[in-house]
PDB file of N, H, CA, C and O in Angstrom:
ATOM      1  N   UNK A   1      36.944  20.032  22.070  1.00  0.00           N
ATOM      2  CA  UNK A   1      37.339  18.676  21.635  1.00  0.00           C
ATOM      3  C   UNK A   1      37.715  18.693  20.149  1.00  0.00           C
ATOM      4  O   UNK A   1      37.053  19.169  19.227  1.00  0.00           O
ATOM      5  N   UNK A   2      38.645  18.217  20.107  1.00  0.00           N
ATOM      6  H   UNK A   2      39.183  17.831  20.856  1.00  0.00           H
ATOM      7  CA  UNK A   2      39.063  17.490  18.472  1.00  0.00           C
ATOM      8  C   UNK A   2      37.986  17.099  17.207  1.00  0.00           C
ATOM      9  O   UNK A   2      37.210  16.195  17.517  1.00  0.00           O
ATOM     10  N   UNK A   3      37.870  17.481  16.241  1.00  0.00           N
ATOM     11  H   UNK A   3      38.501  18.215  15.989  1.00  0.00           H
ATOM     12  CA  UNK A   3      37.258  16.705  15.338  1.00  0.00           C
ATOM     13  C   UNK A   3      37.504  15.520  15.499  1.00  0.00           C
ATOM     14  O   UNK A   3      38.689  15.216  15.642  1.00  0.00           O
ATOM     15  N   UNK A   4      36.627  14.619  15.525  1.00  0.00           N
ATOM     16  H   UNK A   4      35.665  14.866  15.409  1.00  0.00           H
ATOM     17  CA  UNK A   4      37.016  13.208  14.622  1.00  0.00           C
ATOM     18  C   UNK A   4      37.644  12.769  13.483  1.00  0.00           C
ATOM     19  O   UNK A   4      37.539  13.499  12.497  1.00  0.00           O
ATOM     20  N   UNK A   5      38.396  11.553  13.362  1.00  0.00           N
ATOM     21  H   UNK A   5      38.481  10.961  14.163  1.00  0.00           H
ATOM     22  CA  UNK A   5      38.954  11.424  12.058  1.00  0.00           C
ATOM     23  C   UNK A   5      38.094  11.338  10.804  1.00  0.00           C
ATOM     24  O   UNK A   5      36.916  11.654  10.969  1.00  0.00           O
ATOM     25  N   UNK A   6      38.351  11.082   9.960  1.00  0.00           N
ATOM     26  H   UNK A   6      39.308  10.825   9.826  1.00  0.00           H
ATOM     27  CA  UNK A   6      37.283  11.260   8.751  1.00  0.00           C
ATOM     28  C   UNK A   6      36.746   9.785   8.764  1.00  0.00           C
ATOM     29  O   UNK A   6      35.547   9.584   8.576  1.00  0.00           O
ATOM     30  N   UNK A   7      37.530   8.858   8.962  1.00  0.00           N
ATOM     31  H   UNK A   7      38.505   9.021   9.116  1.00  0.00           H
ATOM     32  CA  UNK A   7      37.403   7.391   9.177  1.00  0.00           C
ATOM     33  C   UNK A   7      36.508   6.966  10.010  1.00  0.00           C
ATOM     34  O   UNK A   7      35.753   6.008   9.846  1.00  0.00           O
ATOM     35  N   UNK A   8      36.571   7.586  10.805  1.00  0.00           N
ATOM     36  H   UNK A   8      37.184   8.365  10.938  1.00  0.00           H
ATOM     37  CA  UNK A   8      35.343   7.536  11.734  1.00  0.00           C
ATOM     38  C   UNK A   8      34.036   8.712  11.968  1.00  0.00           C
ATOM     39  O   UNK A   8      33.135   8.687  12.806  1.00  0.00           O
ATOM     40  N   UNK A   9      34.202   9.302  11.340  1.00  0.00           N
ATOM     41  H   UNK A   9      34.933   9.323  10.659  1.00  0.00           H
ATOM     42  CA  UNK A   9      32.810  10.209  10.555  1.00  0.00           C
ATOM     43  C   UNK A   9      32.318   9.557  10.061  1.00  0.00           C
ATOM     44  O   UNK A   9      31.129   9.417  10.348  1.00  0.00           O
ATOM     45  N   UNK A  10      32.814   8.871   9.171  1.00  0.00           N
ATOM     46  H   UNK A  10      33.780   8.985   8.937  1.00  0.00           H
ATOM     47  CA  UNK A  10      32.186   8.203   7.775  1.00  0.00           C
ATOM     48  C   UNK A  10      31.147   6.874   8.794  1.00  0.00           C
ATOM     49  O   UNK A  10      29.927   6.763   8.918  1.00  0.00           O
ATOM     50  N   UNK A  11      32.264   6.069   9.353  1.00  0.00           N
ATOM     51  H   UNK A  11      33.255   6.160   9.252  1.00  0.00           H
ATOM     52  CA  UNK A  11      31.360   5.343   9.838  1.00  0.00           C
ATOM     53  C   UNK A  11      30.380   5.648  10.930  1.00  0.00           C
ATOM     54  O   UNK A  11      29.337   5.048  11.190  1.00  0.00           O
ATOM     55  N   UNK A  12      30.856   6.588  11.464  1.00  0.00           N
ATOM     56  H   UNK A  12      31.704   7.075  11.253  1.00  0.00           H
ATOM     57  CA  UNK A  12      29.594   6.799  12.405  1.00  0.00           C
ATOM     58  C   UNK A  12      28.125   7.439  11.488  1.00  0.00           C
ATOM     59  O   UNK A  12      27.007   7.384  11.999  1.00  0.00           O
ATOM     60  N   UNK A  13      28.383   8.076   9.975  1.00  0.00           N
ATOM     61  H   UNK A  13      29.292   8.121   9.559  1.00  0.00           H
ATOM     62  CA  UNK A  13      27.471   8.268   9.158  1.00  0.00           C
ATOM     63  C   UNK A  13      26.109   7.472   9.370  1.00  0.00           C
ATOM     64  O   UNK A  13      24.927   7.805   9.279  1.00  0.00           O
ATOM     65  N   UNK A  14      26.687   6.409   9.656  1.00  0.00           N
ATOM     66  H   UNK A  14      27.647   6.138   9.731  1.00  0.00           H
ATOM     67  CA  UNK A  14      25.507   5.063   9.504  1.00  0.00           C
ATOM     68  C   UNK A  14      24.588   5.388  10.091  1.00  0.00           C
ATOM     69  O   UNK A  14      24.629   6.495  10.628  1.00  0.00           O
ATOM     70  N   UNK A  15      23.056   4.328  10.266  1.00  0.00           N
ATOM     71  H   UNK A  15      23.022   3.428   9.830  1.00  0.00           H
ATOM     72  CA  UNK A  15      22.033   4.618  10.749  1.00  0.00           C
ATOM     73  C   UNK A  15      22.331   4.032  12.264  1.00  0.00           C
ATOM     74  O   UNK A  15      21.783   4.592  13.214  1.00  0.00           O
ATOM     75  N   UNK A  16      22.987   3.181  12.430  1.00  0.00           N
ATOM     76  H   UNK A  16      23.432   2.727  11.658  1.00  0.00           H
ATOM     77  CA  UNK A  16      23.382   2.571  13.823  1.00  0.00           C
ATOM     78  C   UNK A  16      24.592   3.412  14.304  1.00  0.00           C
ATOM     79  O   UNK A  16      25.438   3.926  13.572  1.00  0.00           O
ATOM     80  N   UNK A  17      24.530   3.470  15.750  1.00  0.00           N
ATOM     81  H   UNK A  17      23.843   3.052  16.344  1.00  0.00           H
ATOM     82  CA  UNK A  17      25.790   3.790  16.764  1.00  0.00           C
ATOM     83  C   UNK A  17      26.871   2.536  16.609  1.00  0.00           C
ATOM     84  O   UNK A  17      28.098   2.640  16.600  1.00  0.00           O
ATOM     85  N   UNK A  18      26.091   1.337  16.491  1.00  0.00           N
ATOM     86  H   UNK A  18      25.095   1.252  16.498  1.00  0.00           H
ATOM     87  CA  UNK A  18      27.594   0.440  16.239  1.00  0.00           C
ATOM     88  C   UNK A  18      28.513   0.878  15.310  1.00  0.00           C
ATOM     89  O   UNK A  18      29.730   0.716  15.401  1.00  0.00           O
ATOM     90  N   UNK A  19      27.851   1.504  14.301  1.00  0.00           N
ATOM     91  H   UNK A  19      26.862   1.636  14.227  1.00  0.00           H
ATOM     92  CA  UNK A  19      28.943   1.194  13.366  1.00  0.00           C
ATOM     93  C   UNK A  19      30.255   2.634  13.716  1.00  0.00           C
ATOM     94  O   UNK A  19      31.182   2.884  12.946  1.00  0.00           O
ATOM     95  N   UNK A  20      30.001   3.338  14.947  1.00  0.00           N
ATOM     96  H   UNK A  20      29.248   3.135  15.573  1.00  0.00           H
ATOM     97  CA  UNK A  20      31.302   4.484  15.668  1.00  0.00           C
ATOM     98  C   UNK A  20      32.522   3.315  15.807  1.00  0.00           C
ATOM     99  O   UNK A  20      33.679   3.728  15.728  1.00  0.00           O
ATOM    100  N   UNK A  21      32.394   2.505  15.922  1.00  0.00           N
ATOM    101  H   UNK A  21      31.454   2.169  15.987  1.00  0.00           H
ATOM    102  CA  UNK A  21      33.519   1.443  16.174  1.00  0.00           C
ATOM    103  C   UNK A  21      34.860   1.491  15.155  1.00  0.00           C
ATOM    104  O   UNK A  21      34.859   1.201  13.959  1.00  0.00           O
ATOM    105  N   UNK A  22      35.668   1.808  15.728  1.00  0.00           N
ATOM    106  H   UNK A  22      35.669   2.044  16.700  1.00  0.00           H
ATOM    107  CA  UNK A  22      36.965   2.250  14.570  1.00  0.00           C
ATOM    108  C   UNK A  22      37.272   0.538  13.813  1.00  0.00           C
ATOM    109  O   UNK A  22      37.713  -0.470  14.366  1.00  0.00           O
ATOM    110  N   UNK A  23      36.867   0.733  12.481  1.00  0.00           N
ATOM    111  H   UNK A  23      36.508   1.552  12.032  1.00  0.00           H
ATOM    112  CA  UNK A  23      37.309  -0.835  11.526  1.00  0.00           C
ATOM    113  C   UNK A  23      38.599  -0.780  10.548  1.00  0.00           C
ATOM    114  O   UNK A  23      38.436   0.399  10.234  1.00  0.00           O
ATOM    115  N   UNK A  24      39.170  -0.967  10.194  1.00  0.00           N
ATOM    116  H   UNK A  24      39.303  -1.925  10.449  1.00  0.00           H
ATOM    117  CA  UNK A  24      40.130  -0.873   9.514  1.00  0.00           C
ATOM    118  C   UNK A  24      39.410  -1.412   8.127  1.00  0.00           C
ATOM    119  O   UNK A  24      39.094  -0.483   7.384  1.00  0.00           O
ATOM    120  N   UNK A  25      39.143  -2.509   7.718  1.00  0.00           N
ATOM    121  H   UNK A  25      39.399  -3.264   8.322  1.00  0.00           H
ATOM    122  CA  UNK A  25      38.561  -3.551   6.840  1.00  0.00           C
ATOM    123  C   UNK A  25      36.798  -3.062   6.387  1.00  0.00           C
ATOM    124  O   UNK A  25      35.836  -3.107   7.154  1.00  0.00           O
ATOM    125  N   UNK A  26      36.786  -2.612   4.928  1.00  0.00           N
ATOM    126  H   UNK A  26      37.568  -2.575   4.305  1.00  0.00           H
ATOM    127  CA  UNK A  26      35.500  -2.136   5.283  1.00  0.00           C
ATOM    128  C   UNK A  26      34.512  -3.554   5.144  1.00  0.00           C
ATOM    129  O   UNK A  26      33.293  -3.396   5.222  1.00  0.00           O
ATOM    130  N   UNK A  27      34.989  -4.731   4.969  1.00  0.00           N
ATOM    131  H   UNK A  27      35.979  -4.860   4.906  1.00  0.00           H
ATOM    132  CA  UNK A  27      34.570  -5.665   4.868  1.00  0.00           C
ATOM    133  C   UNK A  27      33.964  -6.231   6.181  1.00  0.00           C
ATOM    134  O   UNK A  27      33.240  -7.223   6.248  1.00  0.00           O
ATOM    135  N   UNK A  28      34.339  -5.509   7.138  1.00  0.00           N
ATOM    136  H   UNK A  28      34.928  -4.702   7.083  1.00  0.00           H
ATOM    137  CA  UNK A  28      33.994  -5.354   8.750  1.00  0.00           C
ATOM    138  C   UNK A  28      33.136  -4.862   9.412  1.00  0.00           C
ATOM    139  O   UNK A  28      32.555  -5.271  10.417  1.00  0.00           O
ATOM    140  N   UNK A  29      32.996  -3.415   8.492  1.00  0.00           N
ATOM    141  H   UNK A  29      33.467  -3.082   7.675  1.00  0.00           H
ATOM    142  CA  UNK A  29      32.165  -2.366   9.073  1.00  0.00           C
ATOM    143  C   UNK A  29      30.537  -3.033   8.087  1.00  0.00           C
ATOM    144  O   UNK A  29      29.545  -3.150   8.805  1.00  0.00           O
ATOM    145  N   UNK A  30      30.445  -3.227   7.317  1.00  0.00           N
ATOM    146  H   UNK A  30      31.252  -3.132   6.733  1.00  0.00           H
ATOM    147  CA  UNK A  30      29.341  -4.244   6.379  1.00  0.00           C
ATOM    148  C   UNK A  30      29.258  -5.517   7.234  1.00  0.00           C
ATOM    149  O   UNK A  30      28.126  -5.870   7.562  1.00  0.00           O
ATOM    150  N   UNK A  31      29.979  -6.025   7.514  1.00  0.00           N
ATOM    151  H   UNK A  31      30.899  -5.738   7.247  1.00  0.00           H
ATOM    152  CA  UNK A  31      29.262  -7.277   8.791  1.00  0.00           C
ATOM    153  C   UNK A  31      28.576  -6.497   9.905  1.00  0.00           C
ATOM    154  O   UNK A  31      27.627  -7.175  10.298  1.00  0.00           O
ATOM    155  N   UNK A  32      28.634  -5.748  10.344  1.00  0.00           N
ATOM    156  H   UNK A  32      29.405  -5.196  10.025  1.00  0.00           H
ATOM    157  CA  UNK A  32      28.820  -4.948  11.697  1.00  0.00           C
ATOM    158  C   UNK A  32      27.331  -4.156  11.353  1.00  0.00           C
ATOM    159  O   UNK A  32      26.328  -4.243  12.062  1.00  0.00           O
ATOM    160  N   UNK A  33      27.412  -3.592  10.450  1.00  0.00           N
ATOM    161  H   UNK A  33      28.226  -3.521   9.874  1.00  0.00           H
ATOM    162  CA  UNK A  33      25.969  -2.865   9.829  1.00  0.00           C
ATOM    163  C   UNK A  33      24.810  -4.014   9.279  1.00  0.00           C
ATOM    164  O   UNK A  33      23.632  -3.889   9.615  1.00  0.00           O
ATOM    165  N   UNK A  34      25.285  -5.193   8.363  1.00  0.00           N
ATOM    166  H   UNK A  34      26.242  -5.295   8.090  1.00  0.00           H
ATOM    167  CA  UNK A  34      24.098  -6.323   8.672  1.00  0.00           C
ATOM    168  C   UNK A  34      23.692  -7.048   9.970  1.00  0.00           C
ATOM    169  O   UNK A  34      22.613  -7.627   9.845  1.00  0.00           O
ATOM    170  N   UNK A  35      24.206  -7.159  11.058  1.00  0.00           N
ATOM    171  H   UNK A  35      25.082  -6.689  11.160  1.00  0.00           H
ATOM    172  CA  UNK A  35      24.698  -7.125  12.813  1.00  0.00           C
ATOM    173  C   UNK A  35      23.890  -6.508  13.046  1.00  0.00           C
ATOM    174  O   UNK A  35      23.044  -7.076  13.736  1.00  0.00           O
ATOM    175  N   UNK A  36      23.651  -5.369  12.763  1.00  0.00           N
ATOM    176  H   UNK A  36      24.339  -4.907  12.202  1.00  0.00           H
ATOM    177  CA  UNK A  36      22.551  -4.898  13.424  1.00  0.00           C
ATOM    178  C   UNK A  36      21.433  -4.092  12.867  1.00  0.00           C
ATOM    179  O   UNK A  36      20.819  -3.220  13.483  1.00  0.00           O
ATOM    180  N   UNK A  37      21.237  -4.455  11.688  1.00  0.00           N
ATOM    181  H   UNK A  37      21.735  -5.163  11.188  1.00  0.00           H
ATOM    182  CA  UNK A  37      20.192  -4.278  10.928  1.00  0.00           C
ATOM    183  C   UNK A  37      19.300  -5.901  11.583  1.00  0.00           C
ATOM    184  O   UNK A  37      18.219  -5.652  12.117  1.00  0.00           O
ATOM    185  N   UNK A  38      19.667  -7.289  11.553  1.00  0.00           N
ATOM    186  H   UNK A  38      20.545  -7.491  11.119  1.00  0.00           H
ATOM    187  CA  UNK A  38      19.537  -7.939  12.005  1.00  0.00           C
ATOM    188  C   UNK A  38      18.643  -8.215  13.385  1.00  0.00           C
ATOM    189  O   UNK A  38      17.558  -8.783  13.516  1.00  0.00           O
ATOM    190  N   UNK A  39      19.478  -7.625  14.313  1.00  0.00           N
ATOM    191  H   UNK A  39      20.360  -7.164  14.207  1.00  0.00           H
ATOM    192  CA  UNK A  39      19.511  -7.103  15.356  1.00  0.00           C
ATOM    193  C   UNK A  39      17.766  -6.051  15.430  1.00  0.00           C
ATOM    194  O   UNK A  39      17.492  -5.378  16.424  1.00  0.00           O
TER     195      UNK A  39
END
């Protein structure tokens, strides 16, 4: 299989699996990570 893009390395970095979700906006991926810190 392919590497992943770096774009999505990065976010899958996180402590959550949500944040594998491809975001464009990192203003997105920070809603998405308080989402489920929340959570």
């Amino acid at each position: 299989m392919a590497p992943p893009s770096p774009e999505v390395t990065k976010q899958t970095t996180g402590s959550s699996p949500t944040q594998s979700i491809p975001v464009s906006d990192n203003t997105k991926l920070e809603t998405v990570r308080d989402s489920s810190v929340d959570l």
